[in-house]
N, C-alpha and C positions, 0 to 999 in steps of 0.2 A: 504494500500500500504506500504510494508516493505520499511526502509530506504537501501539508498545503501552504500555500506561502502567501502574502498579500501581494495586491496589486499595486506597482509603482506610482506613488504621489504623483497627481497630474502637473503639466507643467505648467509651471507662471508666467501668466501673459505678459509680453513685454509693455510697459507704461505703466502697468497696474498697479499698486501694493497691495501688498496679500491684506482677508481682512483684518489679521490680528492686528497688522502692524496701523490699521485706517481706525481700528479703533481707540488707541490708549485715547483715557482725556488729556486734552490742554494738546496733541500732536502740533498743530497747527505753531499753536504760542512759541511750543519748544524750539521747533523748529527757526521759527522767526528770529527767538532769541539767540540762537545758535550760530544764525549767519550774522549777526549783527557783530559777534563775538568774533565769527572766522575774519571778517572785513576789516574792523578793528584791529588784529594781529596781522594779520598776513595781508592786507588790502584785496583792493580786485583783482590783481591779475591770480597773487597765487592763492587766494579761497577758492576751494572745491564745495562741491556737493557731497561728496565723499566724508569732507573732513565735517560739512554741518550735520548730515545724519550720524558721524559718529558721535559727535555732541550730544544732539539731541535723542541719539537712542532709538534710531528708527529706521529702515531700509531705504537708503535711497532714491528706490521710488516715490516713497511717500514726498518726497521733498518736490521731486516733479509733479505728482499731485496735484498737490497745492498750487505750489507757487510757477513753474514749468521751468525754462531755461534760465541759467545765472544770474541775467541781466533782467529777468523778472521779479527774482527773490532780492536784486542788490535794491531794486524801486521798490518794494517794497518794506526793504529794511529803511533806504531811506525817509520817506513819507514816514513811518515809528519814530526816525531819530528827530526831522526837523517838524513834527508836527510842533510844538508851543513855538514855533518862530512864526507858524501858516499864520497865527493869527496876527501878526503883526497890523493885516491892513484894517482894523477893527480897531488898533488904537488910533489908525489917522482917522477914522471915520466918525468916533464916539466925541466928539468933540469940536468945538471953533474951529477956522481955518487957522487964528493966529495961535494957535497951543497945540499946533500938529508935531510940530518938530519937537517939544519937547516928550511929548504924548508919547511918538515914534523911537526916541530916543529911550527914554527909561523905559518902552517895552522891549528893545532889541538887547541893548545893554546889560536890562535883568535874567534874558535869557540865559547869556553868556557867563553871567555873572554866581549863577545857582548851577552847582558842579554837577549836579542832578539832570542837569536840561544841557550842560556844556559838554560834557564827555562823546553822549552819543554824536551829537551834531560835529566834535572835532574830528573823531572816527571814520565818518562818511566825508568829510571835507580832504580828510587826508587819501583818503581811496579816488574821490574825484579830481585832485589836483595830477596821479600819478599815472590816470586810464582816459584816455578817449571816451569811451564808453560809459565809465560810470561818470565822468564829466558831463554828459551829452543827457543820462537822467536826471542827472541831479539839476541842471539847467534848466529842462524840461519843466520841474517839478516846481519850481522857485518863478521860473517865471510865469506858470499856466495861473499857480496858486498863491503867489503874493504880489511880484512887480505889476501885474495887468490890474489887480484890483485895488494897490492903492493911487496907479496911473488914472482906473474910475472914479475915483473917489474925486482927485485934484480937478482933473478936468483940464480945458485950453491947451495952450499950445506945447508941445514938448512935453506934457506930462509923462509918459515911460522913462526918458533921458533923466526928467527930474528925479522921479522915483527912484531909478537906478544912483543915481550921482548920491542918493541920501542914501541907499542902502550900502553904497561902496564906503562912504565915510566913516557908518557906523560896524562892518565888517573891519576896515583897517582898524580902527578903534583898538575894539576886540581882540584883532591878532596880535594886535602889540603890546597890549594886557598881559593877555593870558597865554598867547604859544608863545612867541620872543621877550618875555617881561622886560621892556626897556623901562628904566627909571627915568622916572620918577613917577609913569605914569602906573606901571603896575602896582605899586601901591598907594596909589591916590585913594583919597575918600571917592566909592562911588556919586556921591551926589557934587561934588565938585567937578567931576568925570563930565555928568550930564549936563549939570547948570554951562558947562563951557563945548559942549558939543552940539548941544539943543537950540542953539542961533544960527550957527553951523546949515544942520542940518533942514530947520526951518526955511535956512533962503534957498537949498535946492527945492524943496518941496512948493515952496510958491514961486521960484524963479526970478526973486529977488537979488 
């Protein structure tokens, strides 16, 4: 009497993740956070897919799942990091025209300024400064979702060039705070910071 033997595991479809792996909770999050983590270390070129499912604990597939090719998980790692900057155009909007720049100013500022809301946004800055590609999302994403809508807000002539010309001042700001800490300014009181950038700032925004 032959032994009986089981039938060999059917194969797994290529795209799929198996369902064990579609089920754990939070799969999604893990993963999200796990690329934020890989981009952060190793930037864009050399984060894998590879190295975020080993992170997060989950077959590979599952990452294309979700999010599908590299340059889809890095956009949406980004959008996570610089979401509290998205609303920047809400502080030029909640308020007078003559209290935009400084409105604009201590909302960009305090981003940078709360190590909570700075780290992720310098992670993804430093992955777009060094890739085409994640250059070209991150651009995408900054200007679909912030420069065009506080450009609506201004109004007239040259408003984008304004918007821009304000958001460049208060980026330089920033990097020279917080990545290059040039003195005196890295350790300024932040409200000294603003009360002297927020005039600045103000005459690109009205074009004064």
């Amino acid at each position: 009497m032959t032994a009986r033997t089981d039938p060999p595991p059917a194969p797994r479809r290529r795209g799929r993740p198996a369902r064990t792996d579609a089920a754990g909770p939070g799969a999604r999050e893990r993963i999200l956070a796990a690329a934020r983590a890989e981009f952060a270390e190793h930037g864009y070129d050399k984060a894998s897919i590879r190295g975020m499912a080993k992170v997060a604990g989950v077959d590979p597939a599952l990452v294309h799942h979700y999010f599908g090719p590299k340059e889809q998980i890095f956009a949406a790692a980004v959008e996570e990091a610089v979401a509290p900057a998205l609303r920047a155009p809400d502080a030029v909007a909640e308020g007078p025209a003559e209290g935009a720049g400084e409105r604009l100013a201590r909302f960009v500022l305090g981003v940078w300024e709360d190590p909570v809301t700075r780290e992720p946004l310098l992670a993804i800055l430093r992955s777009a400064l060094a890739n085409d590609t994640a250059a070209g999302v991150f651009r995408d994403l900054i200007s679909s979702r912030v420069m065009i809508r506080i450009a609506a807000e201004l109004g007239g002539p040259d408003a984008r060039l304004r918007s821009e010309l304000a958001a460049a001042h208060l980026v330089g700001v920033s990097m020279l705070r917080h990545v290059i800490k040039i003195e005196p300014l890295a350790s300024a009181d932040i409200e000294q910071v603003i009360a002297m950038t927020a005039p600045v700032v103000q005459r690109h925004l009205m074009g004064g």
